[in-house]
C-alpha positions as CSV (number, residue, x, y, z in Angstrom):
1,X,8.8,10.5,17.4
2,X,5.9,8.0,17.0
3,X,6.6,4.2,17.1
4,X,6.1,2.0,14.2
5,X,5.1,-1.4,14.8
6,X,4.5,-4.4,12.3
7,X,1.9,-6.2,14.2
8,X,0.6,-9.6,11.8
9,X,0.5,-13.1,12.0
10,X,2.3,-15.6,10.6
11,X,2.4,-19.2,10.0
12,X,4.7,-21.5,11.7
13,X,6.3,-21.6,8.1
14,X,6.3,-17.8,8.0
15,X,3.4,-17.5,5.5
16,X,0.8,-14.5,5.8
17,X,-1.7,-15.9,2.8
18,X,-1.8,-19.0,1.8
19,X,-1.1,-20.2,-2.0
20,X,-4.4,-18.7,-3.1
21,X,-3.9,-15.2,-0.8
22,X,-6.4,-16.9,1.5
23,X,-6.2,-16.1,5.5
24,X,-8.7,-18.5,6.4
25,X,-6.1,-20.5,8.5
26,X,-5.4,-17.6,11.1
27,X,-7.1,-19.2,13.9
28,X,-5.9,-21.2,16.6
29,X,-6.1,-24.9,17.5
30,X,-9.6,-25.5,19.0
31,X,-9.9,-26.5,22.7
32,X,-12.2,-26.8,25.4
33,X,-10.0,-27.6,28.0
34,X,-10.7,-26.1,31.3
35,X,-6.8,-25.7,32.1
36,X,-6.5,-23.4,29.1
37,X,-5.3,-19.9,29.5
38,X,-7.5,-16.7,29.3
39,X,-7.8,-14.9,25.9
40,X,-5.5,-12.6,24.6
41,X,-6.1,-9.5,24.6
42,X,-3.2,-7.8,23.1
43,X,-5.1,-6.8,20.2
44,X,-7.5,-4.2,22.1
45,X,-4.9,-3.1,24.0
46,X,-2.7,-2.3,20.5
47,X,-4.9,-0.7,19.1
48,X,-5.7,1.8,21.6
49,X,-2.3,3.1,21.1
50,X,-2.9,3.3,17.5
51,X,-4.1,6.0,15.8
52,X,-3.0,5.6,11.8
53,X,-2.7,2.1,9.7
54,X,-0.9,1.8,6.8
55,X,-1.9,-1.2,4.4
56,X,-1.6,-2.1,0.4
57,X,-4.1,-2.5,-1.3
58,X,-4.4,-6.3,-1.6
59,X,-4.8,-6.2,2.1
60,X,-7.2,-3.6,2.2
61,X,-9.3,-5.4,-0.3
62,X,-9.4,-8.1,1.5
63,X,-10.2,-6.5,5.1
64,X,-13.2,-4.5,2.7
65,X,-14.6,-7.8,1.3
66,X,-13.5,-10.9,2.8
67,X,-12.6,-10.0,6.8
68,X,-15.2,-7.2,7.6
69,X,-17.1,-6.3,4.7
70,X,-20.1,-4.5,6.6
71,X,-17.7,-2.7,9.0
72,X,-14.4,-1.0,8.8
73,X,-12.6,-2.3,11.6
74,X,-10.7,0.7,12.3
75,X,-13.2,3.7,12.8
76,X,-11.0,5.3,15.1
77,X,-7.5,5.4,13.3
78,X,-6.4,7.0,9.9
79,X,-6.3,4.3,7.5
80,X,-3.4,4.5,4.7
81,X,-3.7,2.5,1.5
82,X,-0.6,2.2,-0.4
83,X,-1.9,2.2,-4.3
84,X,-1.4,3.2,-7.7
85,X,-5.1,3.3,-8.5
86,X,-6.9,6.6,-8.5
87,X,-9.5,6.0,-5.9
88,X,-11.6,8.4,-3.8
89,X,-10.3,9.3,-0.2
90,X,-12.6,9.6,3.1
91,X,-11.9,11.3,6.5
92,X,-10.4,7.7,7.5
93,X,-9.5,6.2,4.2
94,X,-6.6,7.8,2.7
95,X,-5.5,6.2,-0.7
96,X,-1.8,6.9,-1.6
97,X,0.7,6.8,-4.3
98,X,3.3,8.5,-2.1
99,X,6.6,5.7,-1.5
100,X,5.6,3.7,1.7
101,X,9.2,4.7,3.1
102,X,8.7,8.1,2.9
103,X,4.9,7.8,3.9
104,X,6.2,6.2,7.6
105,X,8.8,8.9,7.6
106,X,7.0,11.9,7.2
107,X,3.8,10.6,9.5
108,X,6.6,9.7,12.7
109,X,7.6,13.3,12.5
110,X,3.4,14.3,13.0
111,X,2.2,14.2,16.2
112,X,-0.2,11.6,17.2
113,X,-0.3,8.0,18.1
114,X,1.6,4.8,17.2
115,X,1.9,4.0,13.5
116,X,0.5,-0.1,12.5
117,X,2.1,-1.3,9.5
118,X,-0.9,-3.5,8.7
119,X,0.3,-5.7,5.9
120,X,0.8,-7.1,3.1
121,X,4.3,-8.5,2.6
122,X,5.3,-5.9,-0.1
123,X,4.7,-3.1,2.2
124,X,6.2,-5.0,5.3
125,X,9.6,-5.6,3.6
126,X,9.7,-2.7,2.7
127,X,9.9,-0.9,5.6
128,X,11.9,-3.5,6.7
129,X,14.0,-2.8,4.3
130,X,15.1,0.7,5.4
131,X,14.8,-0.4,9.1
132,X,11.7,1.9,9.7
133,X,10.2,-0.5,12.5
134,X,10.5,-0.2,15.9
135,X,8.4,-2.8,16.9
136,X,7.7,-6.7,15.5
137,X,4.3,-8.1,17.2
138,X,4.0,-11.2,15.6
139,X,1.4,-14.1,16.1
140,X,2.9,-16.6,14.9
141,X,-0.3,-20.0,14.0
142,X,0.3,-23.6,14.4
143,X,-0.4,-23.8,10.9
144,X,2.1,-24.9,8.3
145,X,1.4,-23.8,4.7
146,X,4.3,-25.1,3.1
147,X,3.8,-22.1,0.5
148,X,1.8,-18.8,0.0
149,X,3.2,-14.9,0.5
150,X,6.0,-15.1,2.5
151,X,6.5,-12.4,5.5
152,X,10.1,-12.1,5.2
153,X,11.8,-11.6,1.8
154,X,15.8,-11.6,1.7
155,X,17.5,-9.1,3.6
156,X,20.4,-7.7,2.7
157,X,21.7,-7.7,6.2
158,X,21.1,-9.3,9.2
159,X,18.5,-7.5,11.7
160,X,19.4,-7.7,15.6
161,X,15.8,-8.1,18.4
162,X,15.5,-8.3,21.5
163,X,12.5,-10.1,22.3
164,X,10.3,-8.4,24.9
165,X,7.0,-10.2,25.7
166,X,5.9,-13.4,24.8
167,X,2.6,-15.4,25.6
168,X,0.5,-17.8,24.4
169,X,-3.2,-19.0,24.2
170,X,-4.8,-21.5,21.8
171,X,-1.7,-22.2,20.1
172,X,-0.7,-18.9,18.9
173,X,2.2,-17.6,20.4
174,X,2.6,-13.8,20.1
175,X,6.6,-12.7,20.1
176,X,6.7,-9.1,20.5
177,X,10.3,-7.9,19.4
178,X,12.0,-4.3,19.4
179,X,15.5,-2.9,17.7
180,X,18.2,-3.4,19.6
């Protein structure tokens, strides 16, 4: 069965947009110290081991326009969007009505790679919700937004992780959790 991860970042507040569904603030602190470590590379090194994204719409709008708007970012993976509209698919650009939950359970039983839920919030809690991750990779920003789209909406039990890598460069810590 393939693995799902949720692999975003947060704030230190536990904010993925700002109040005005900005991302602007997803950076690290700036230095030019000598003593700092190397860059992370977790992110090439994910996505190698990705081959199919899922993401609303909001978040796919905003990779499209904002983020990368003369490049897809992901040429190489199957790209879900979660959406009511009626838009026109690609090869790598599936739009979908289909329930997110049962989206992530019928693509773990294909074969293939891991499956990246992406974002937004909506879709996050979601699968959440019904304990479809197997994997939290969270970069968590020395920012604090005191307000925005919150990660983590109410549960309606608590969620056990173990915590299996950590690291840190910049200021961002990444915390990469799994079930237990």
């Amino acid at each position: 069965m393939r693995k799902v991860t949720l692999f975003i970042a947060v704030s230190l507040d536990g904010y993925i947009a700002d109040r005005n569904r900005k991302v602007e603030w997803l950076q690290g602190q700036n230095t030019e110290s000598p003593d700092e470590e190397q860059e992370l590379d977790s992110y090439e090194e994910f996505i190698r081991r990705i081959d199919t994204i899922l993401m609303g719409f909001n978040t796919f709008h905003q990779v499209n326009t904002e983020l990368s708007p003369d490049v897809w970012p992901y040429p190489d993976q199957t790209s879900y969007v979660i959406t009511h509209r009626s838009l026109p698919s690609t090869e790598r650009i599936r739009f979908t009505s289909e329930p997110p939950c049962e989206l992530v359970r019928r693509l773990r039983e294909e074969d293939g790679k891991g499956i990246w839920i992406c974002g937004g919030a909506g879709l996050a809690q979601q699968v959440m919700k019904e304990e479809l991750i197997d994997v939290w990779h969270i970069s968590v920003i020395p920012t604090l937004l005191g307000g925005g789209i919150r990660l983590f909406g109410e549960l309606e039990q608590e969620r056990k992780l173990r915590l299996i890598q950590a690291q840190s460069c910049h200021g961002i810590t990444e915390l990469v959790y799994e079930r237990r």
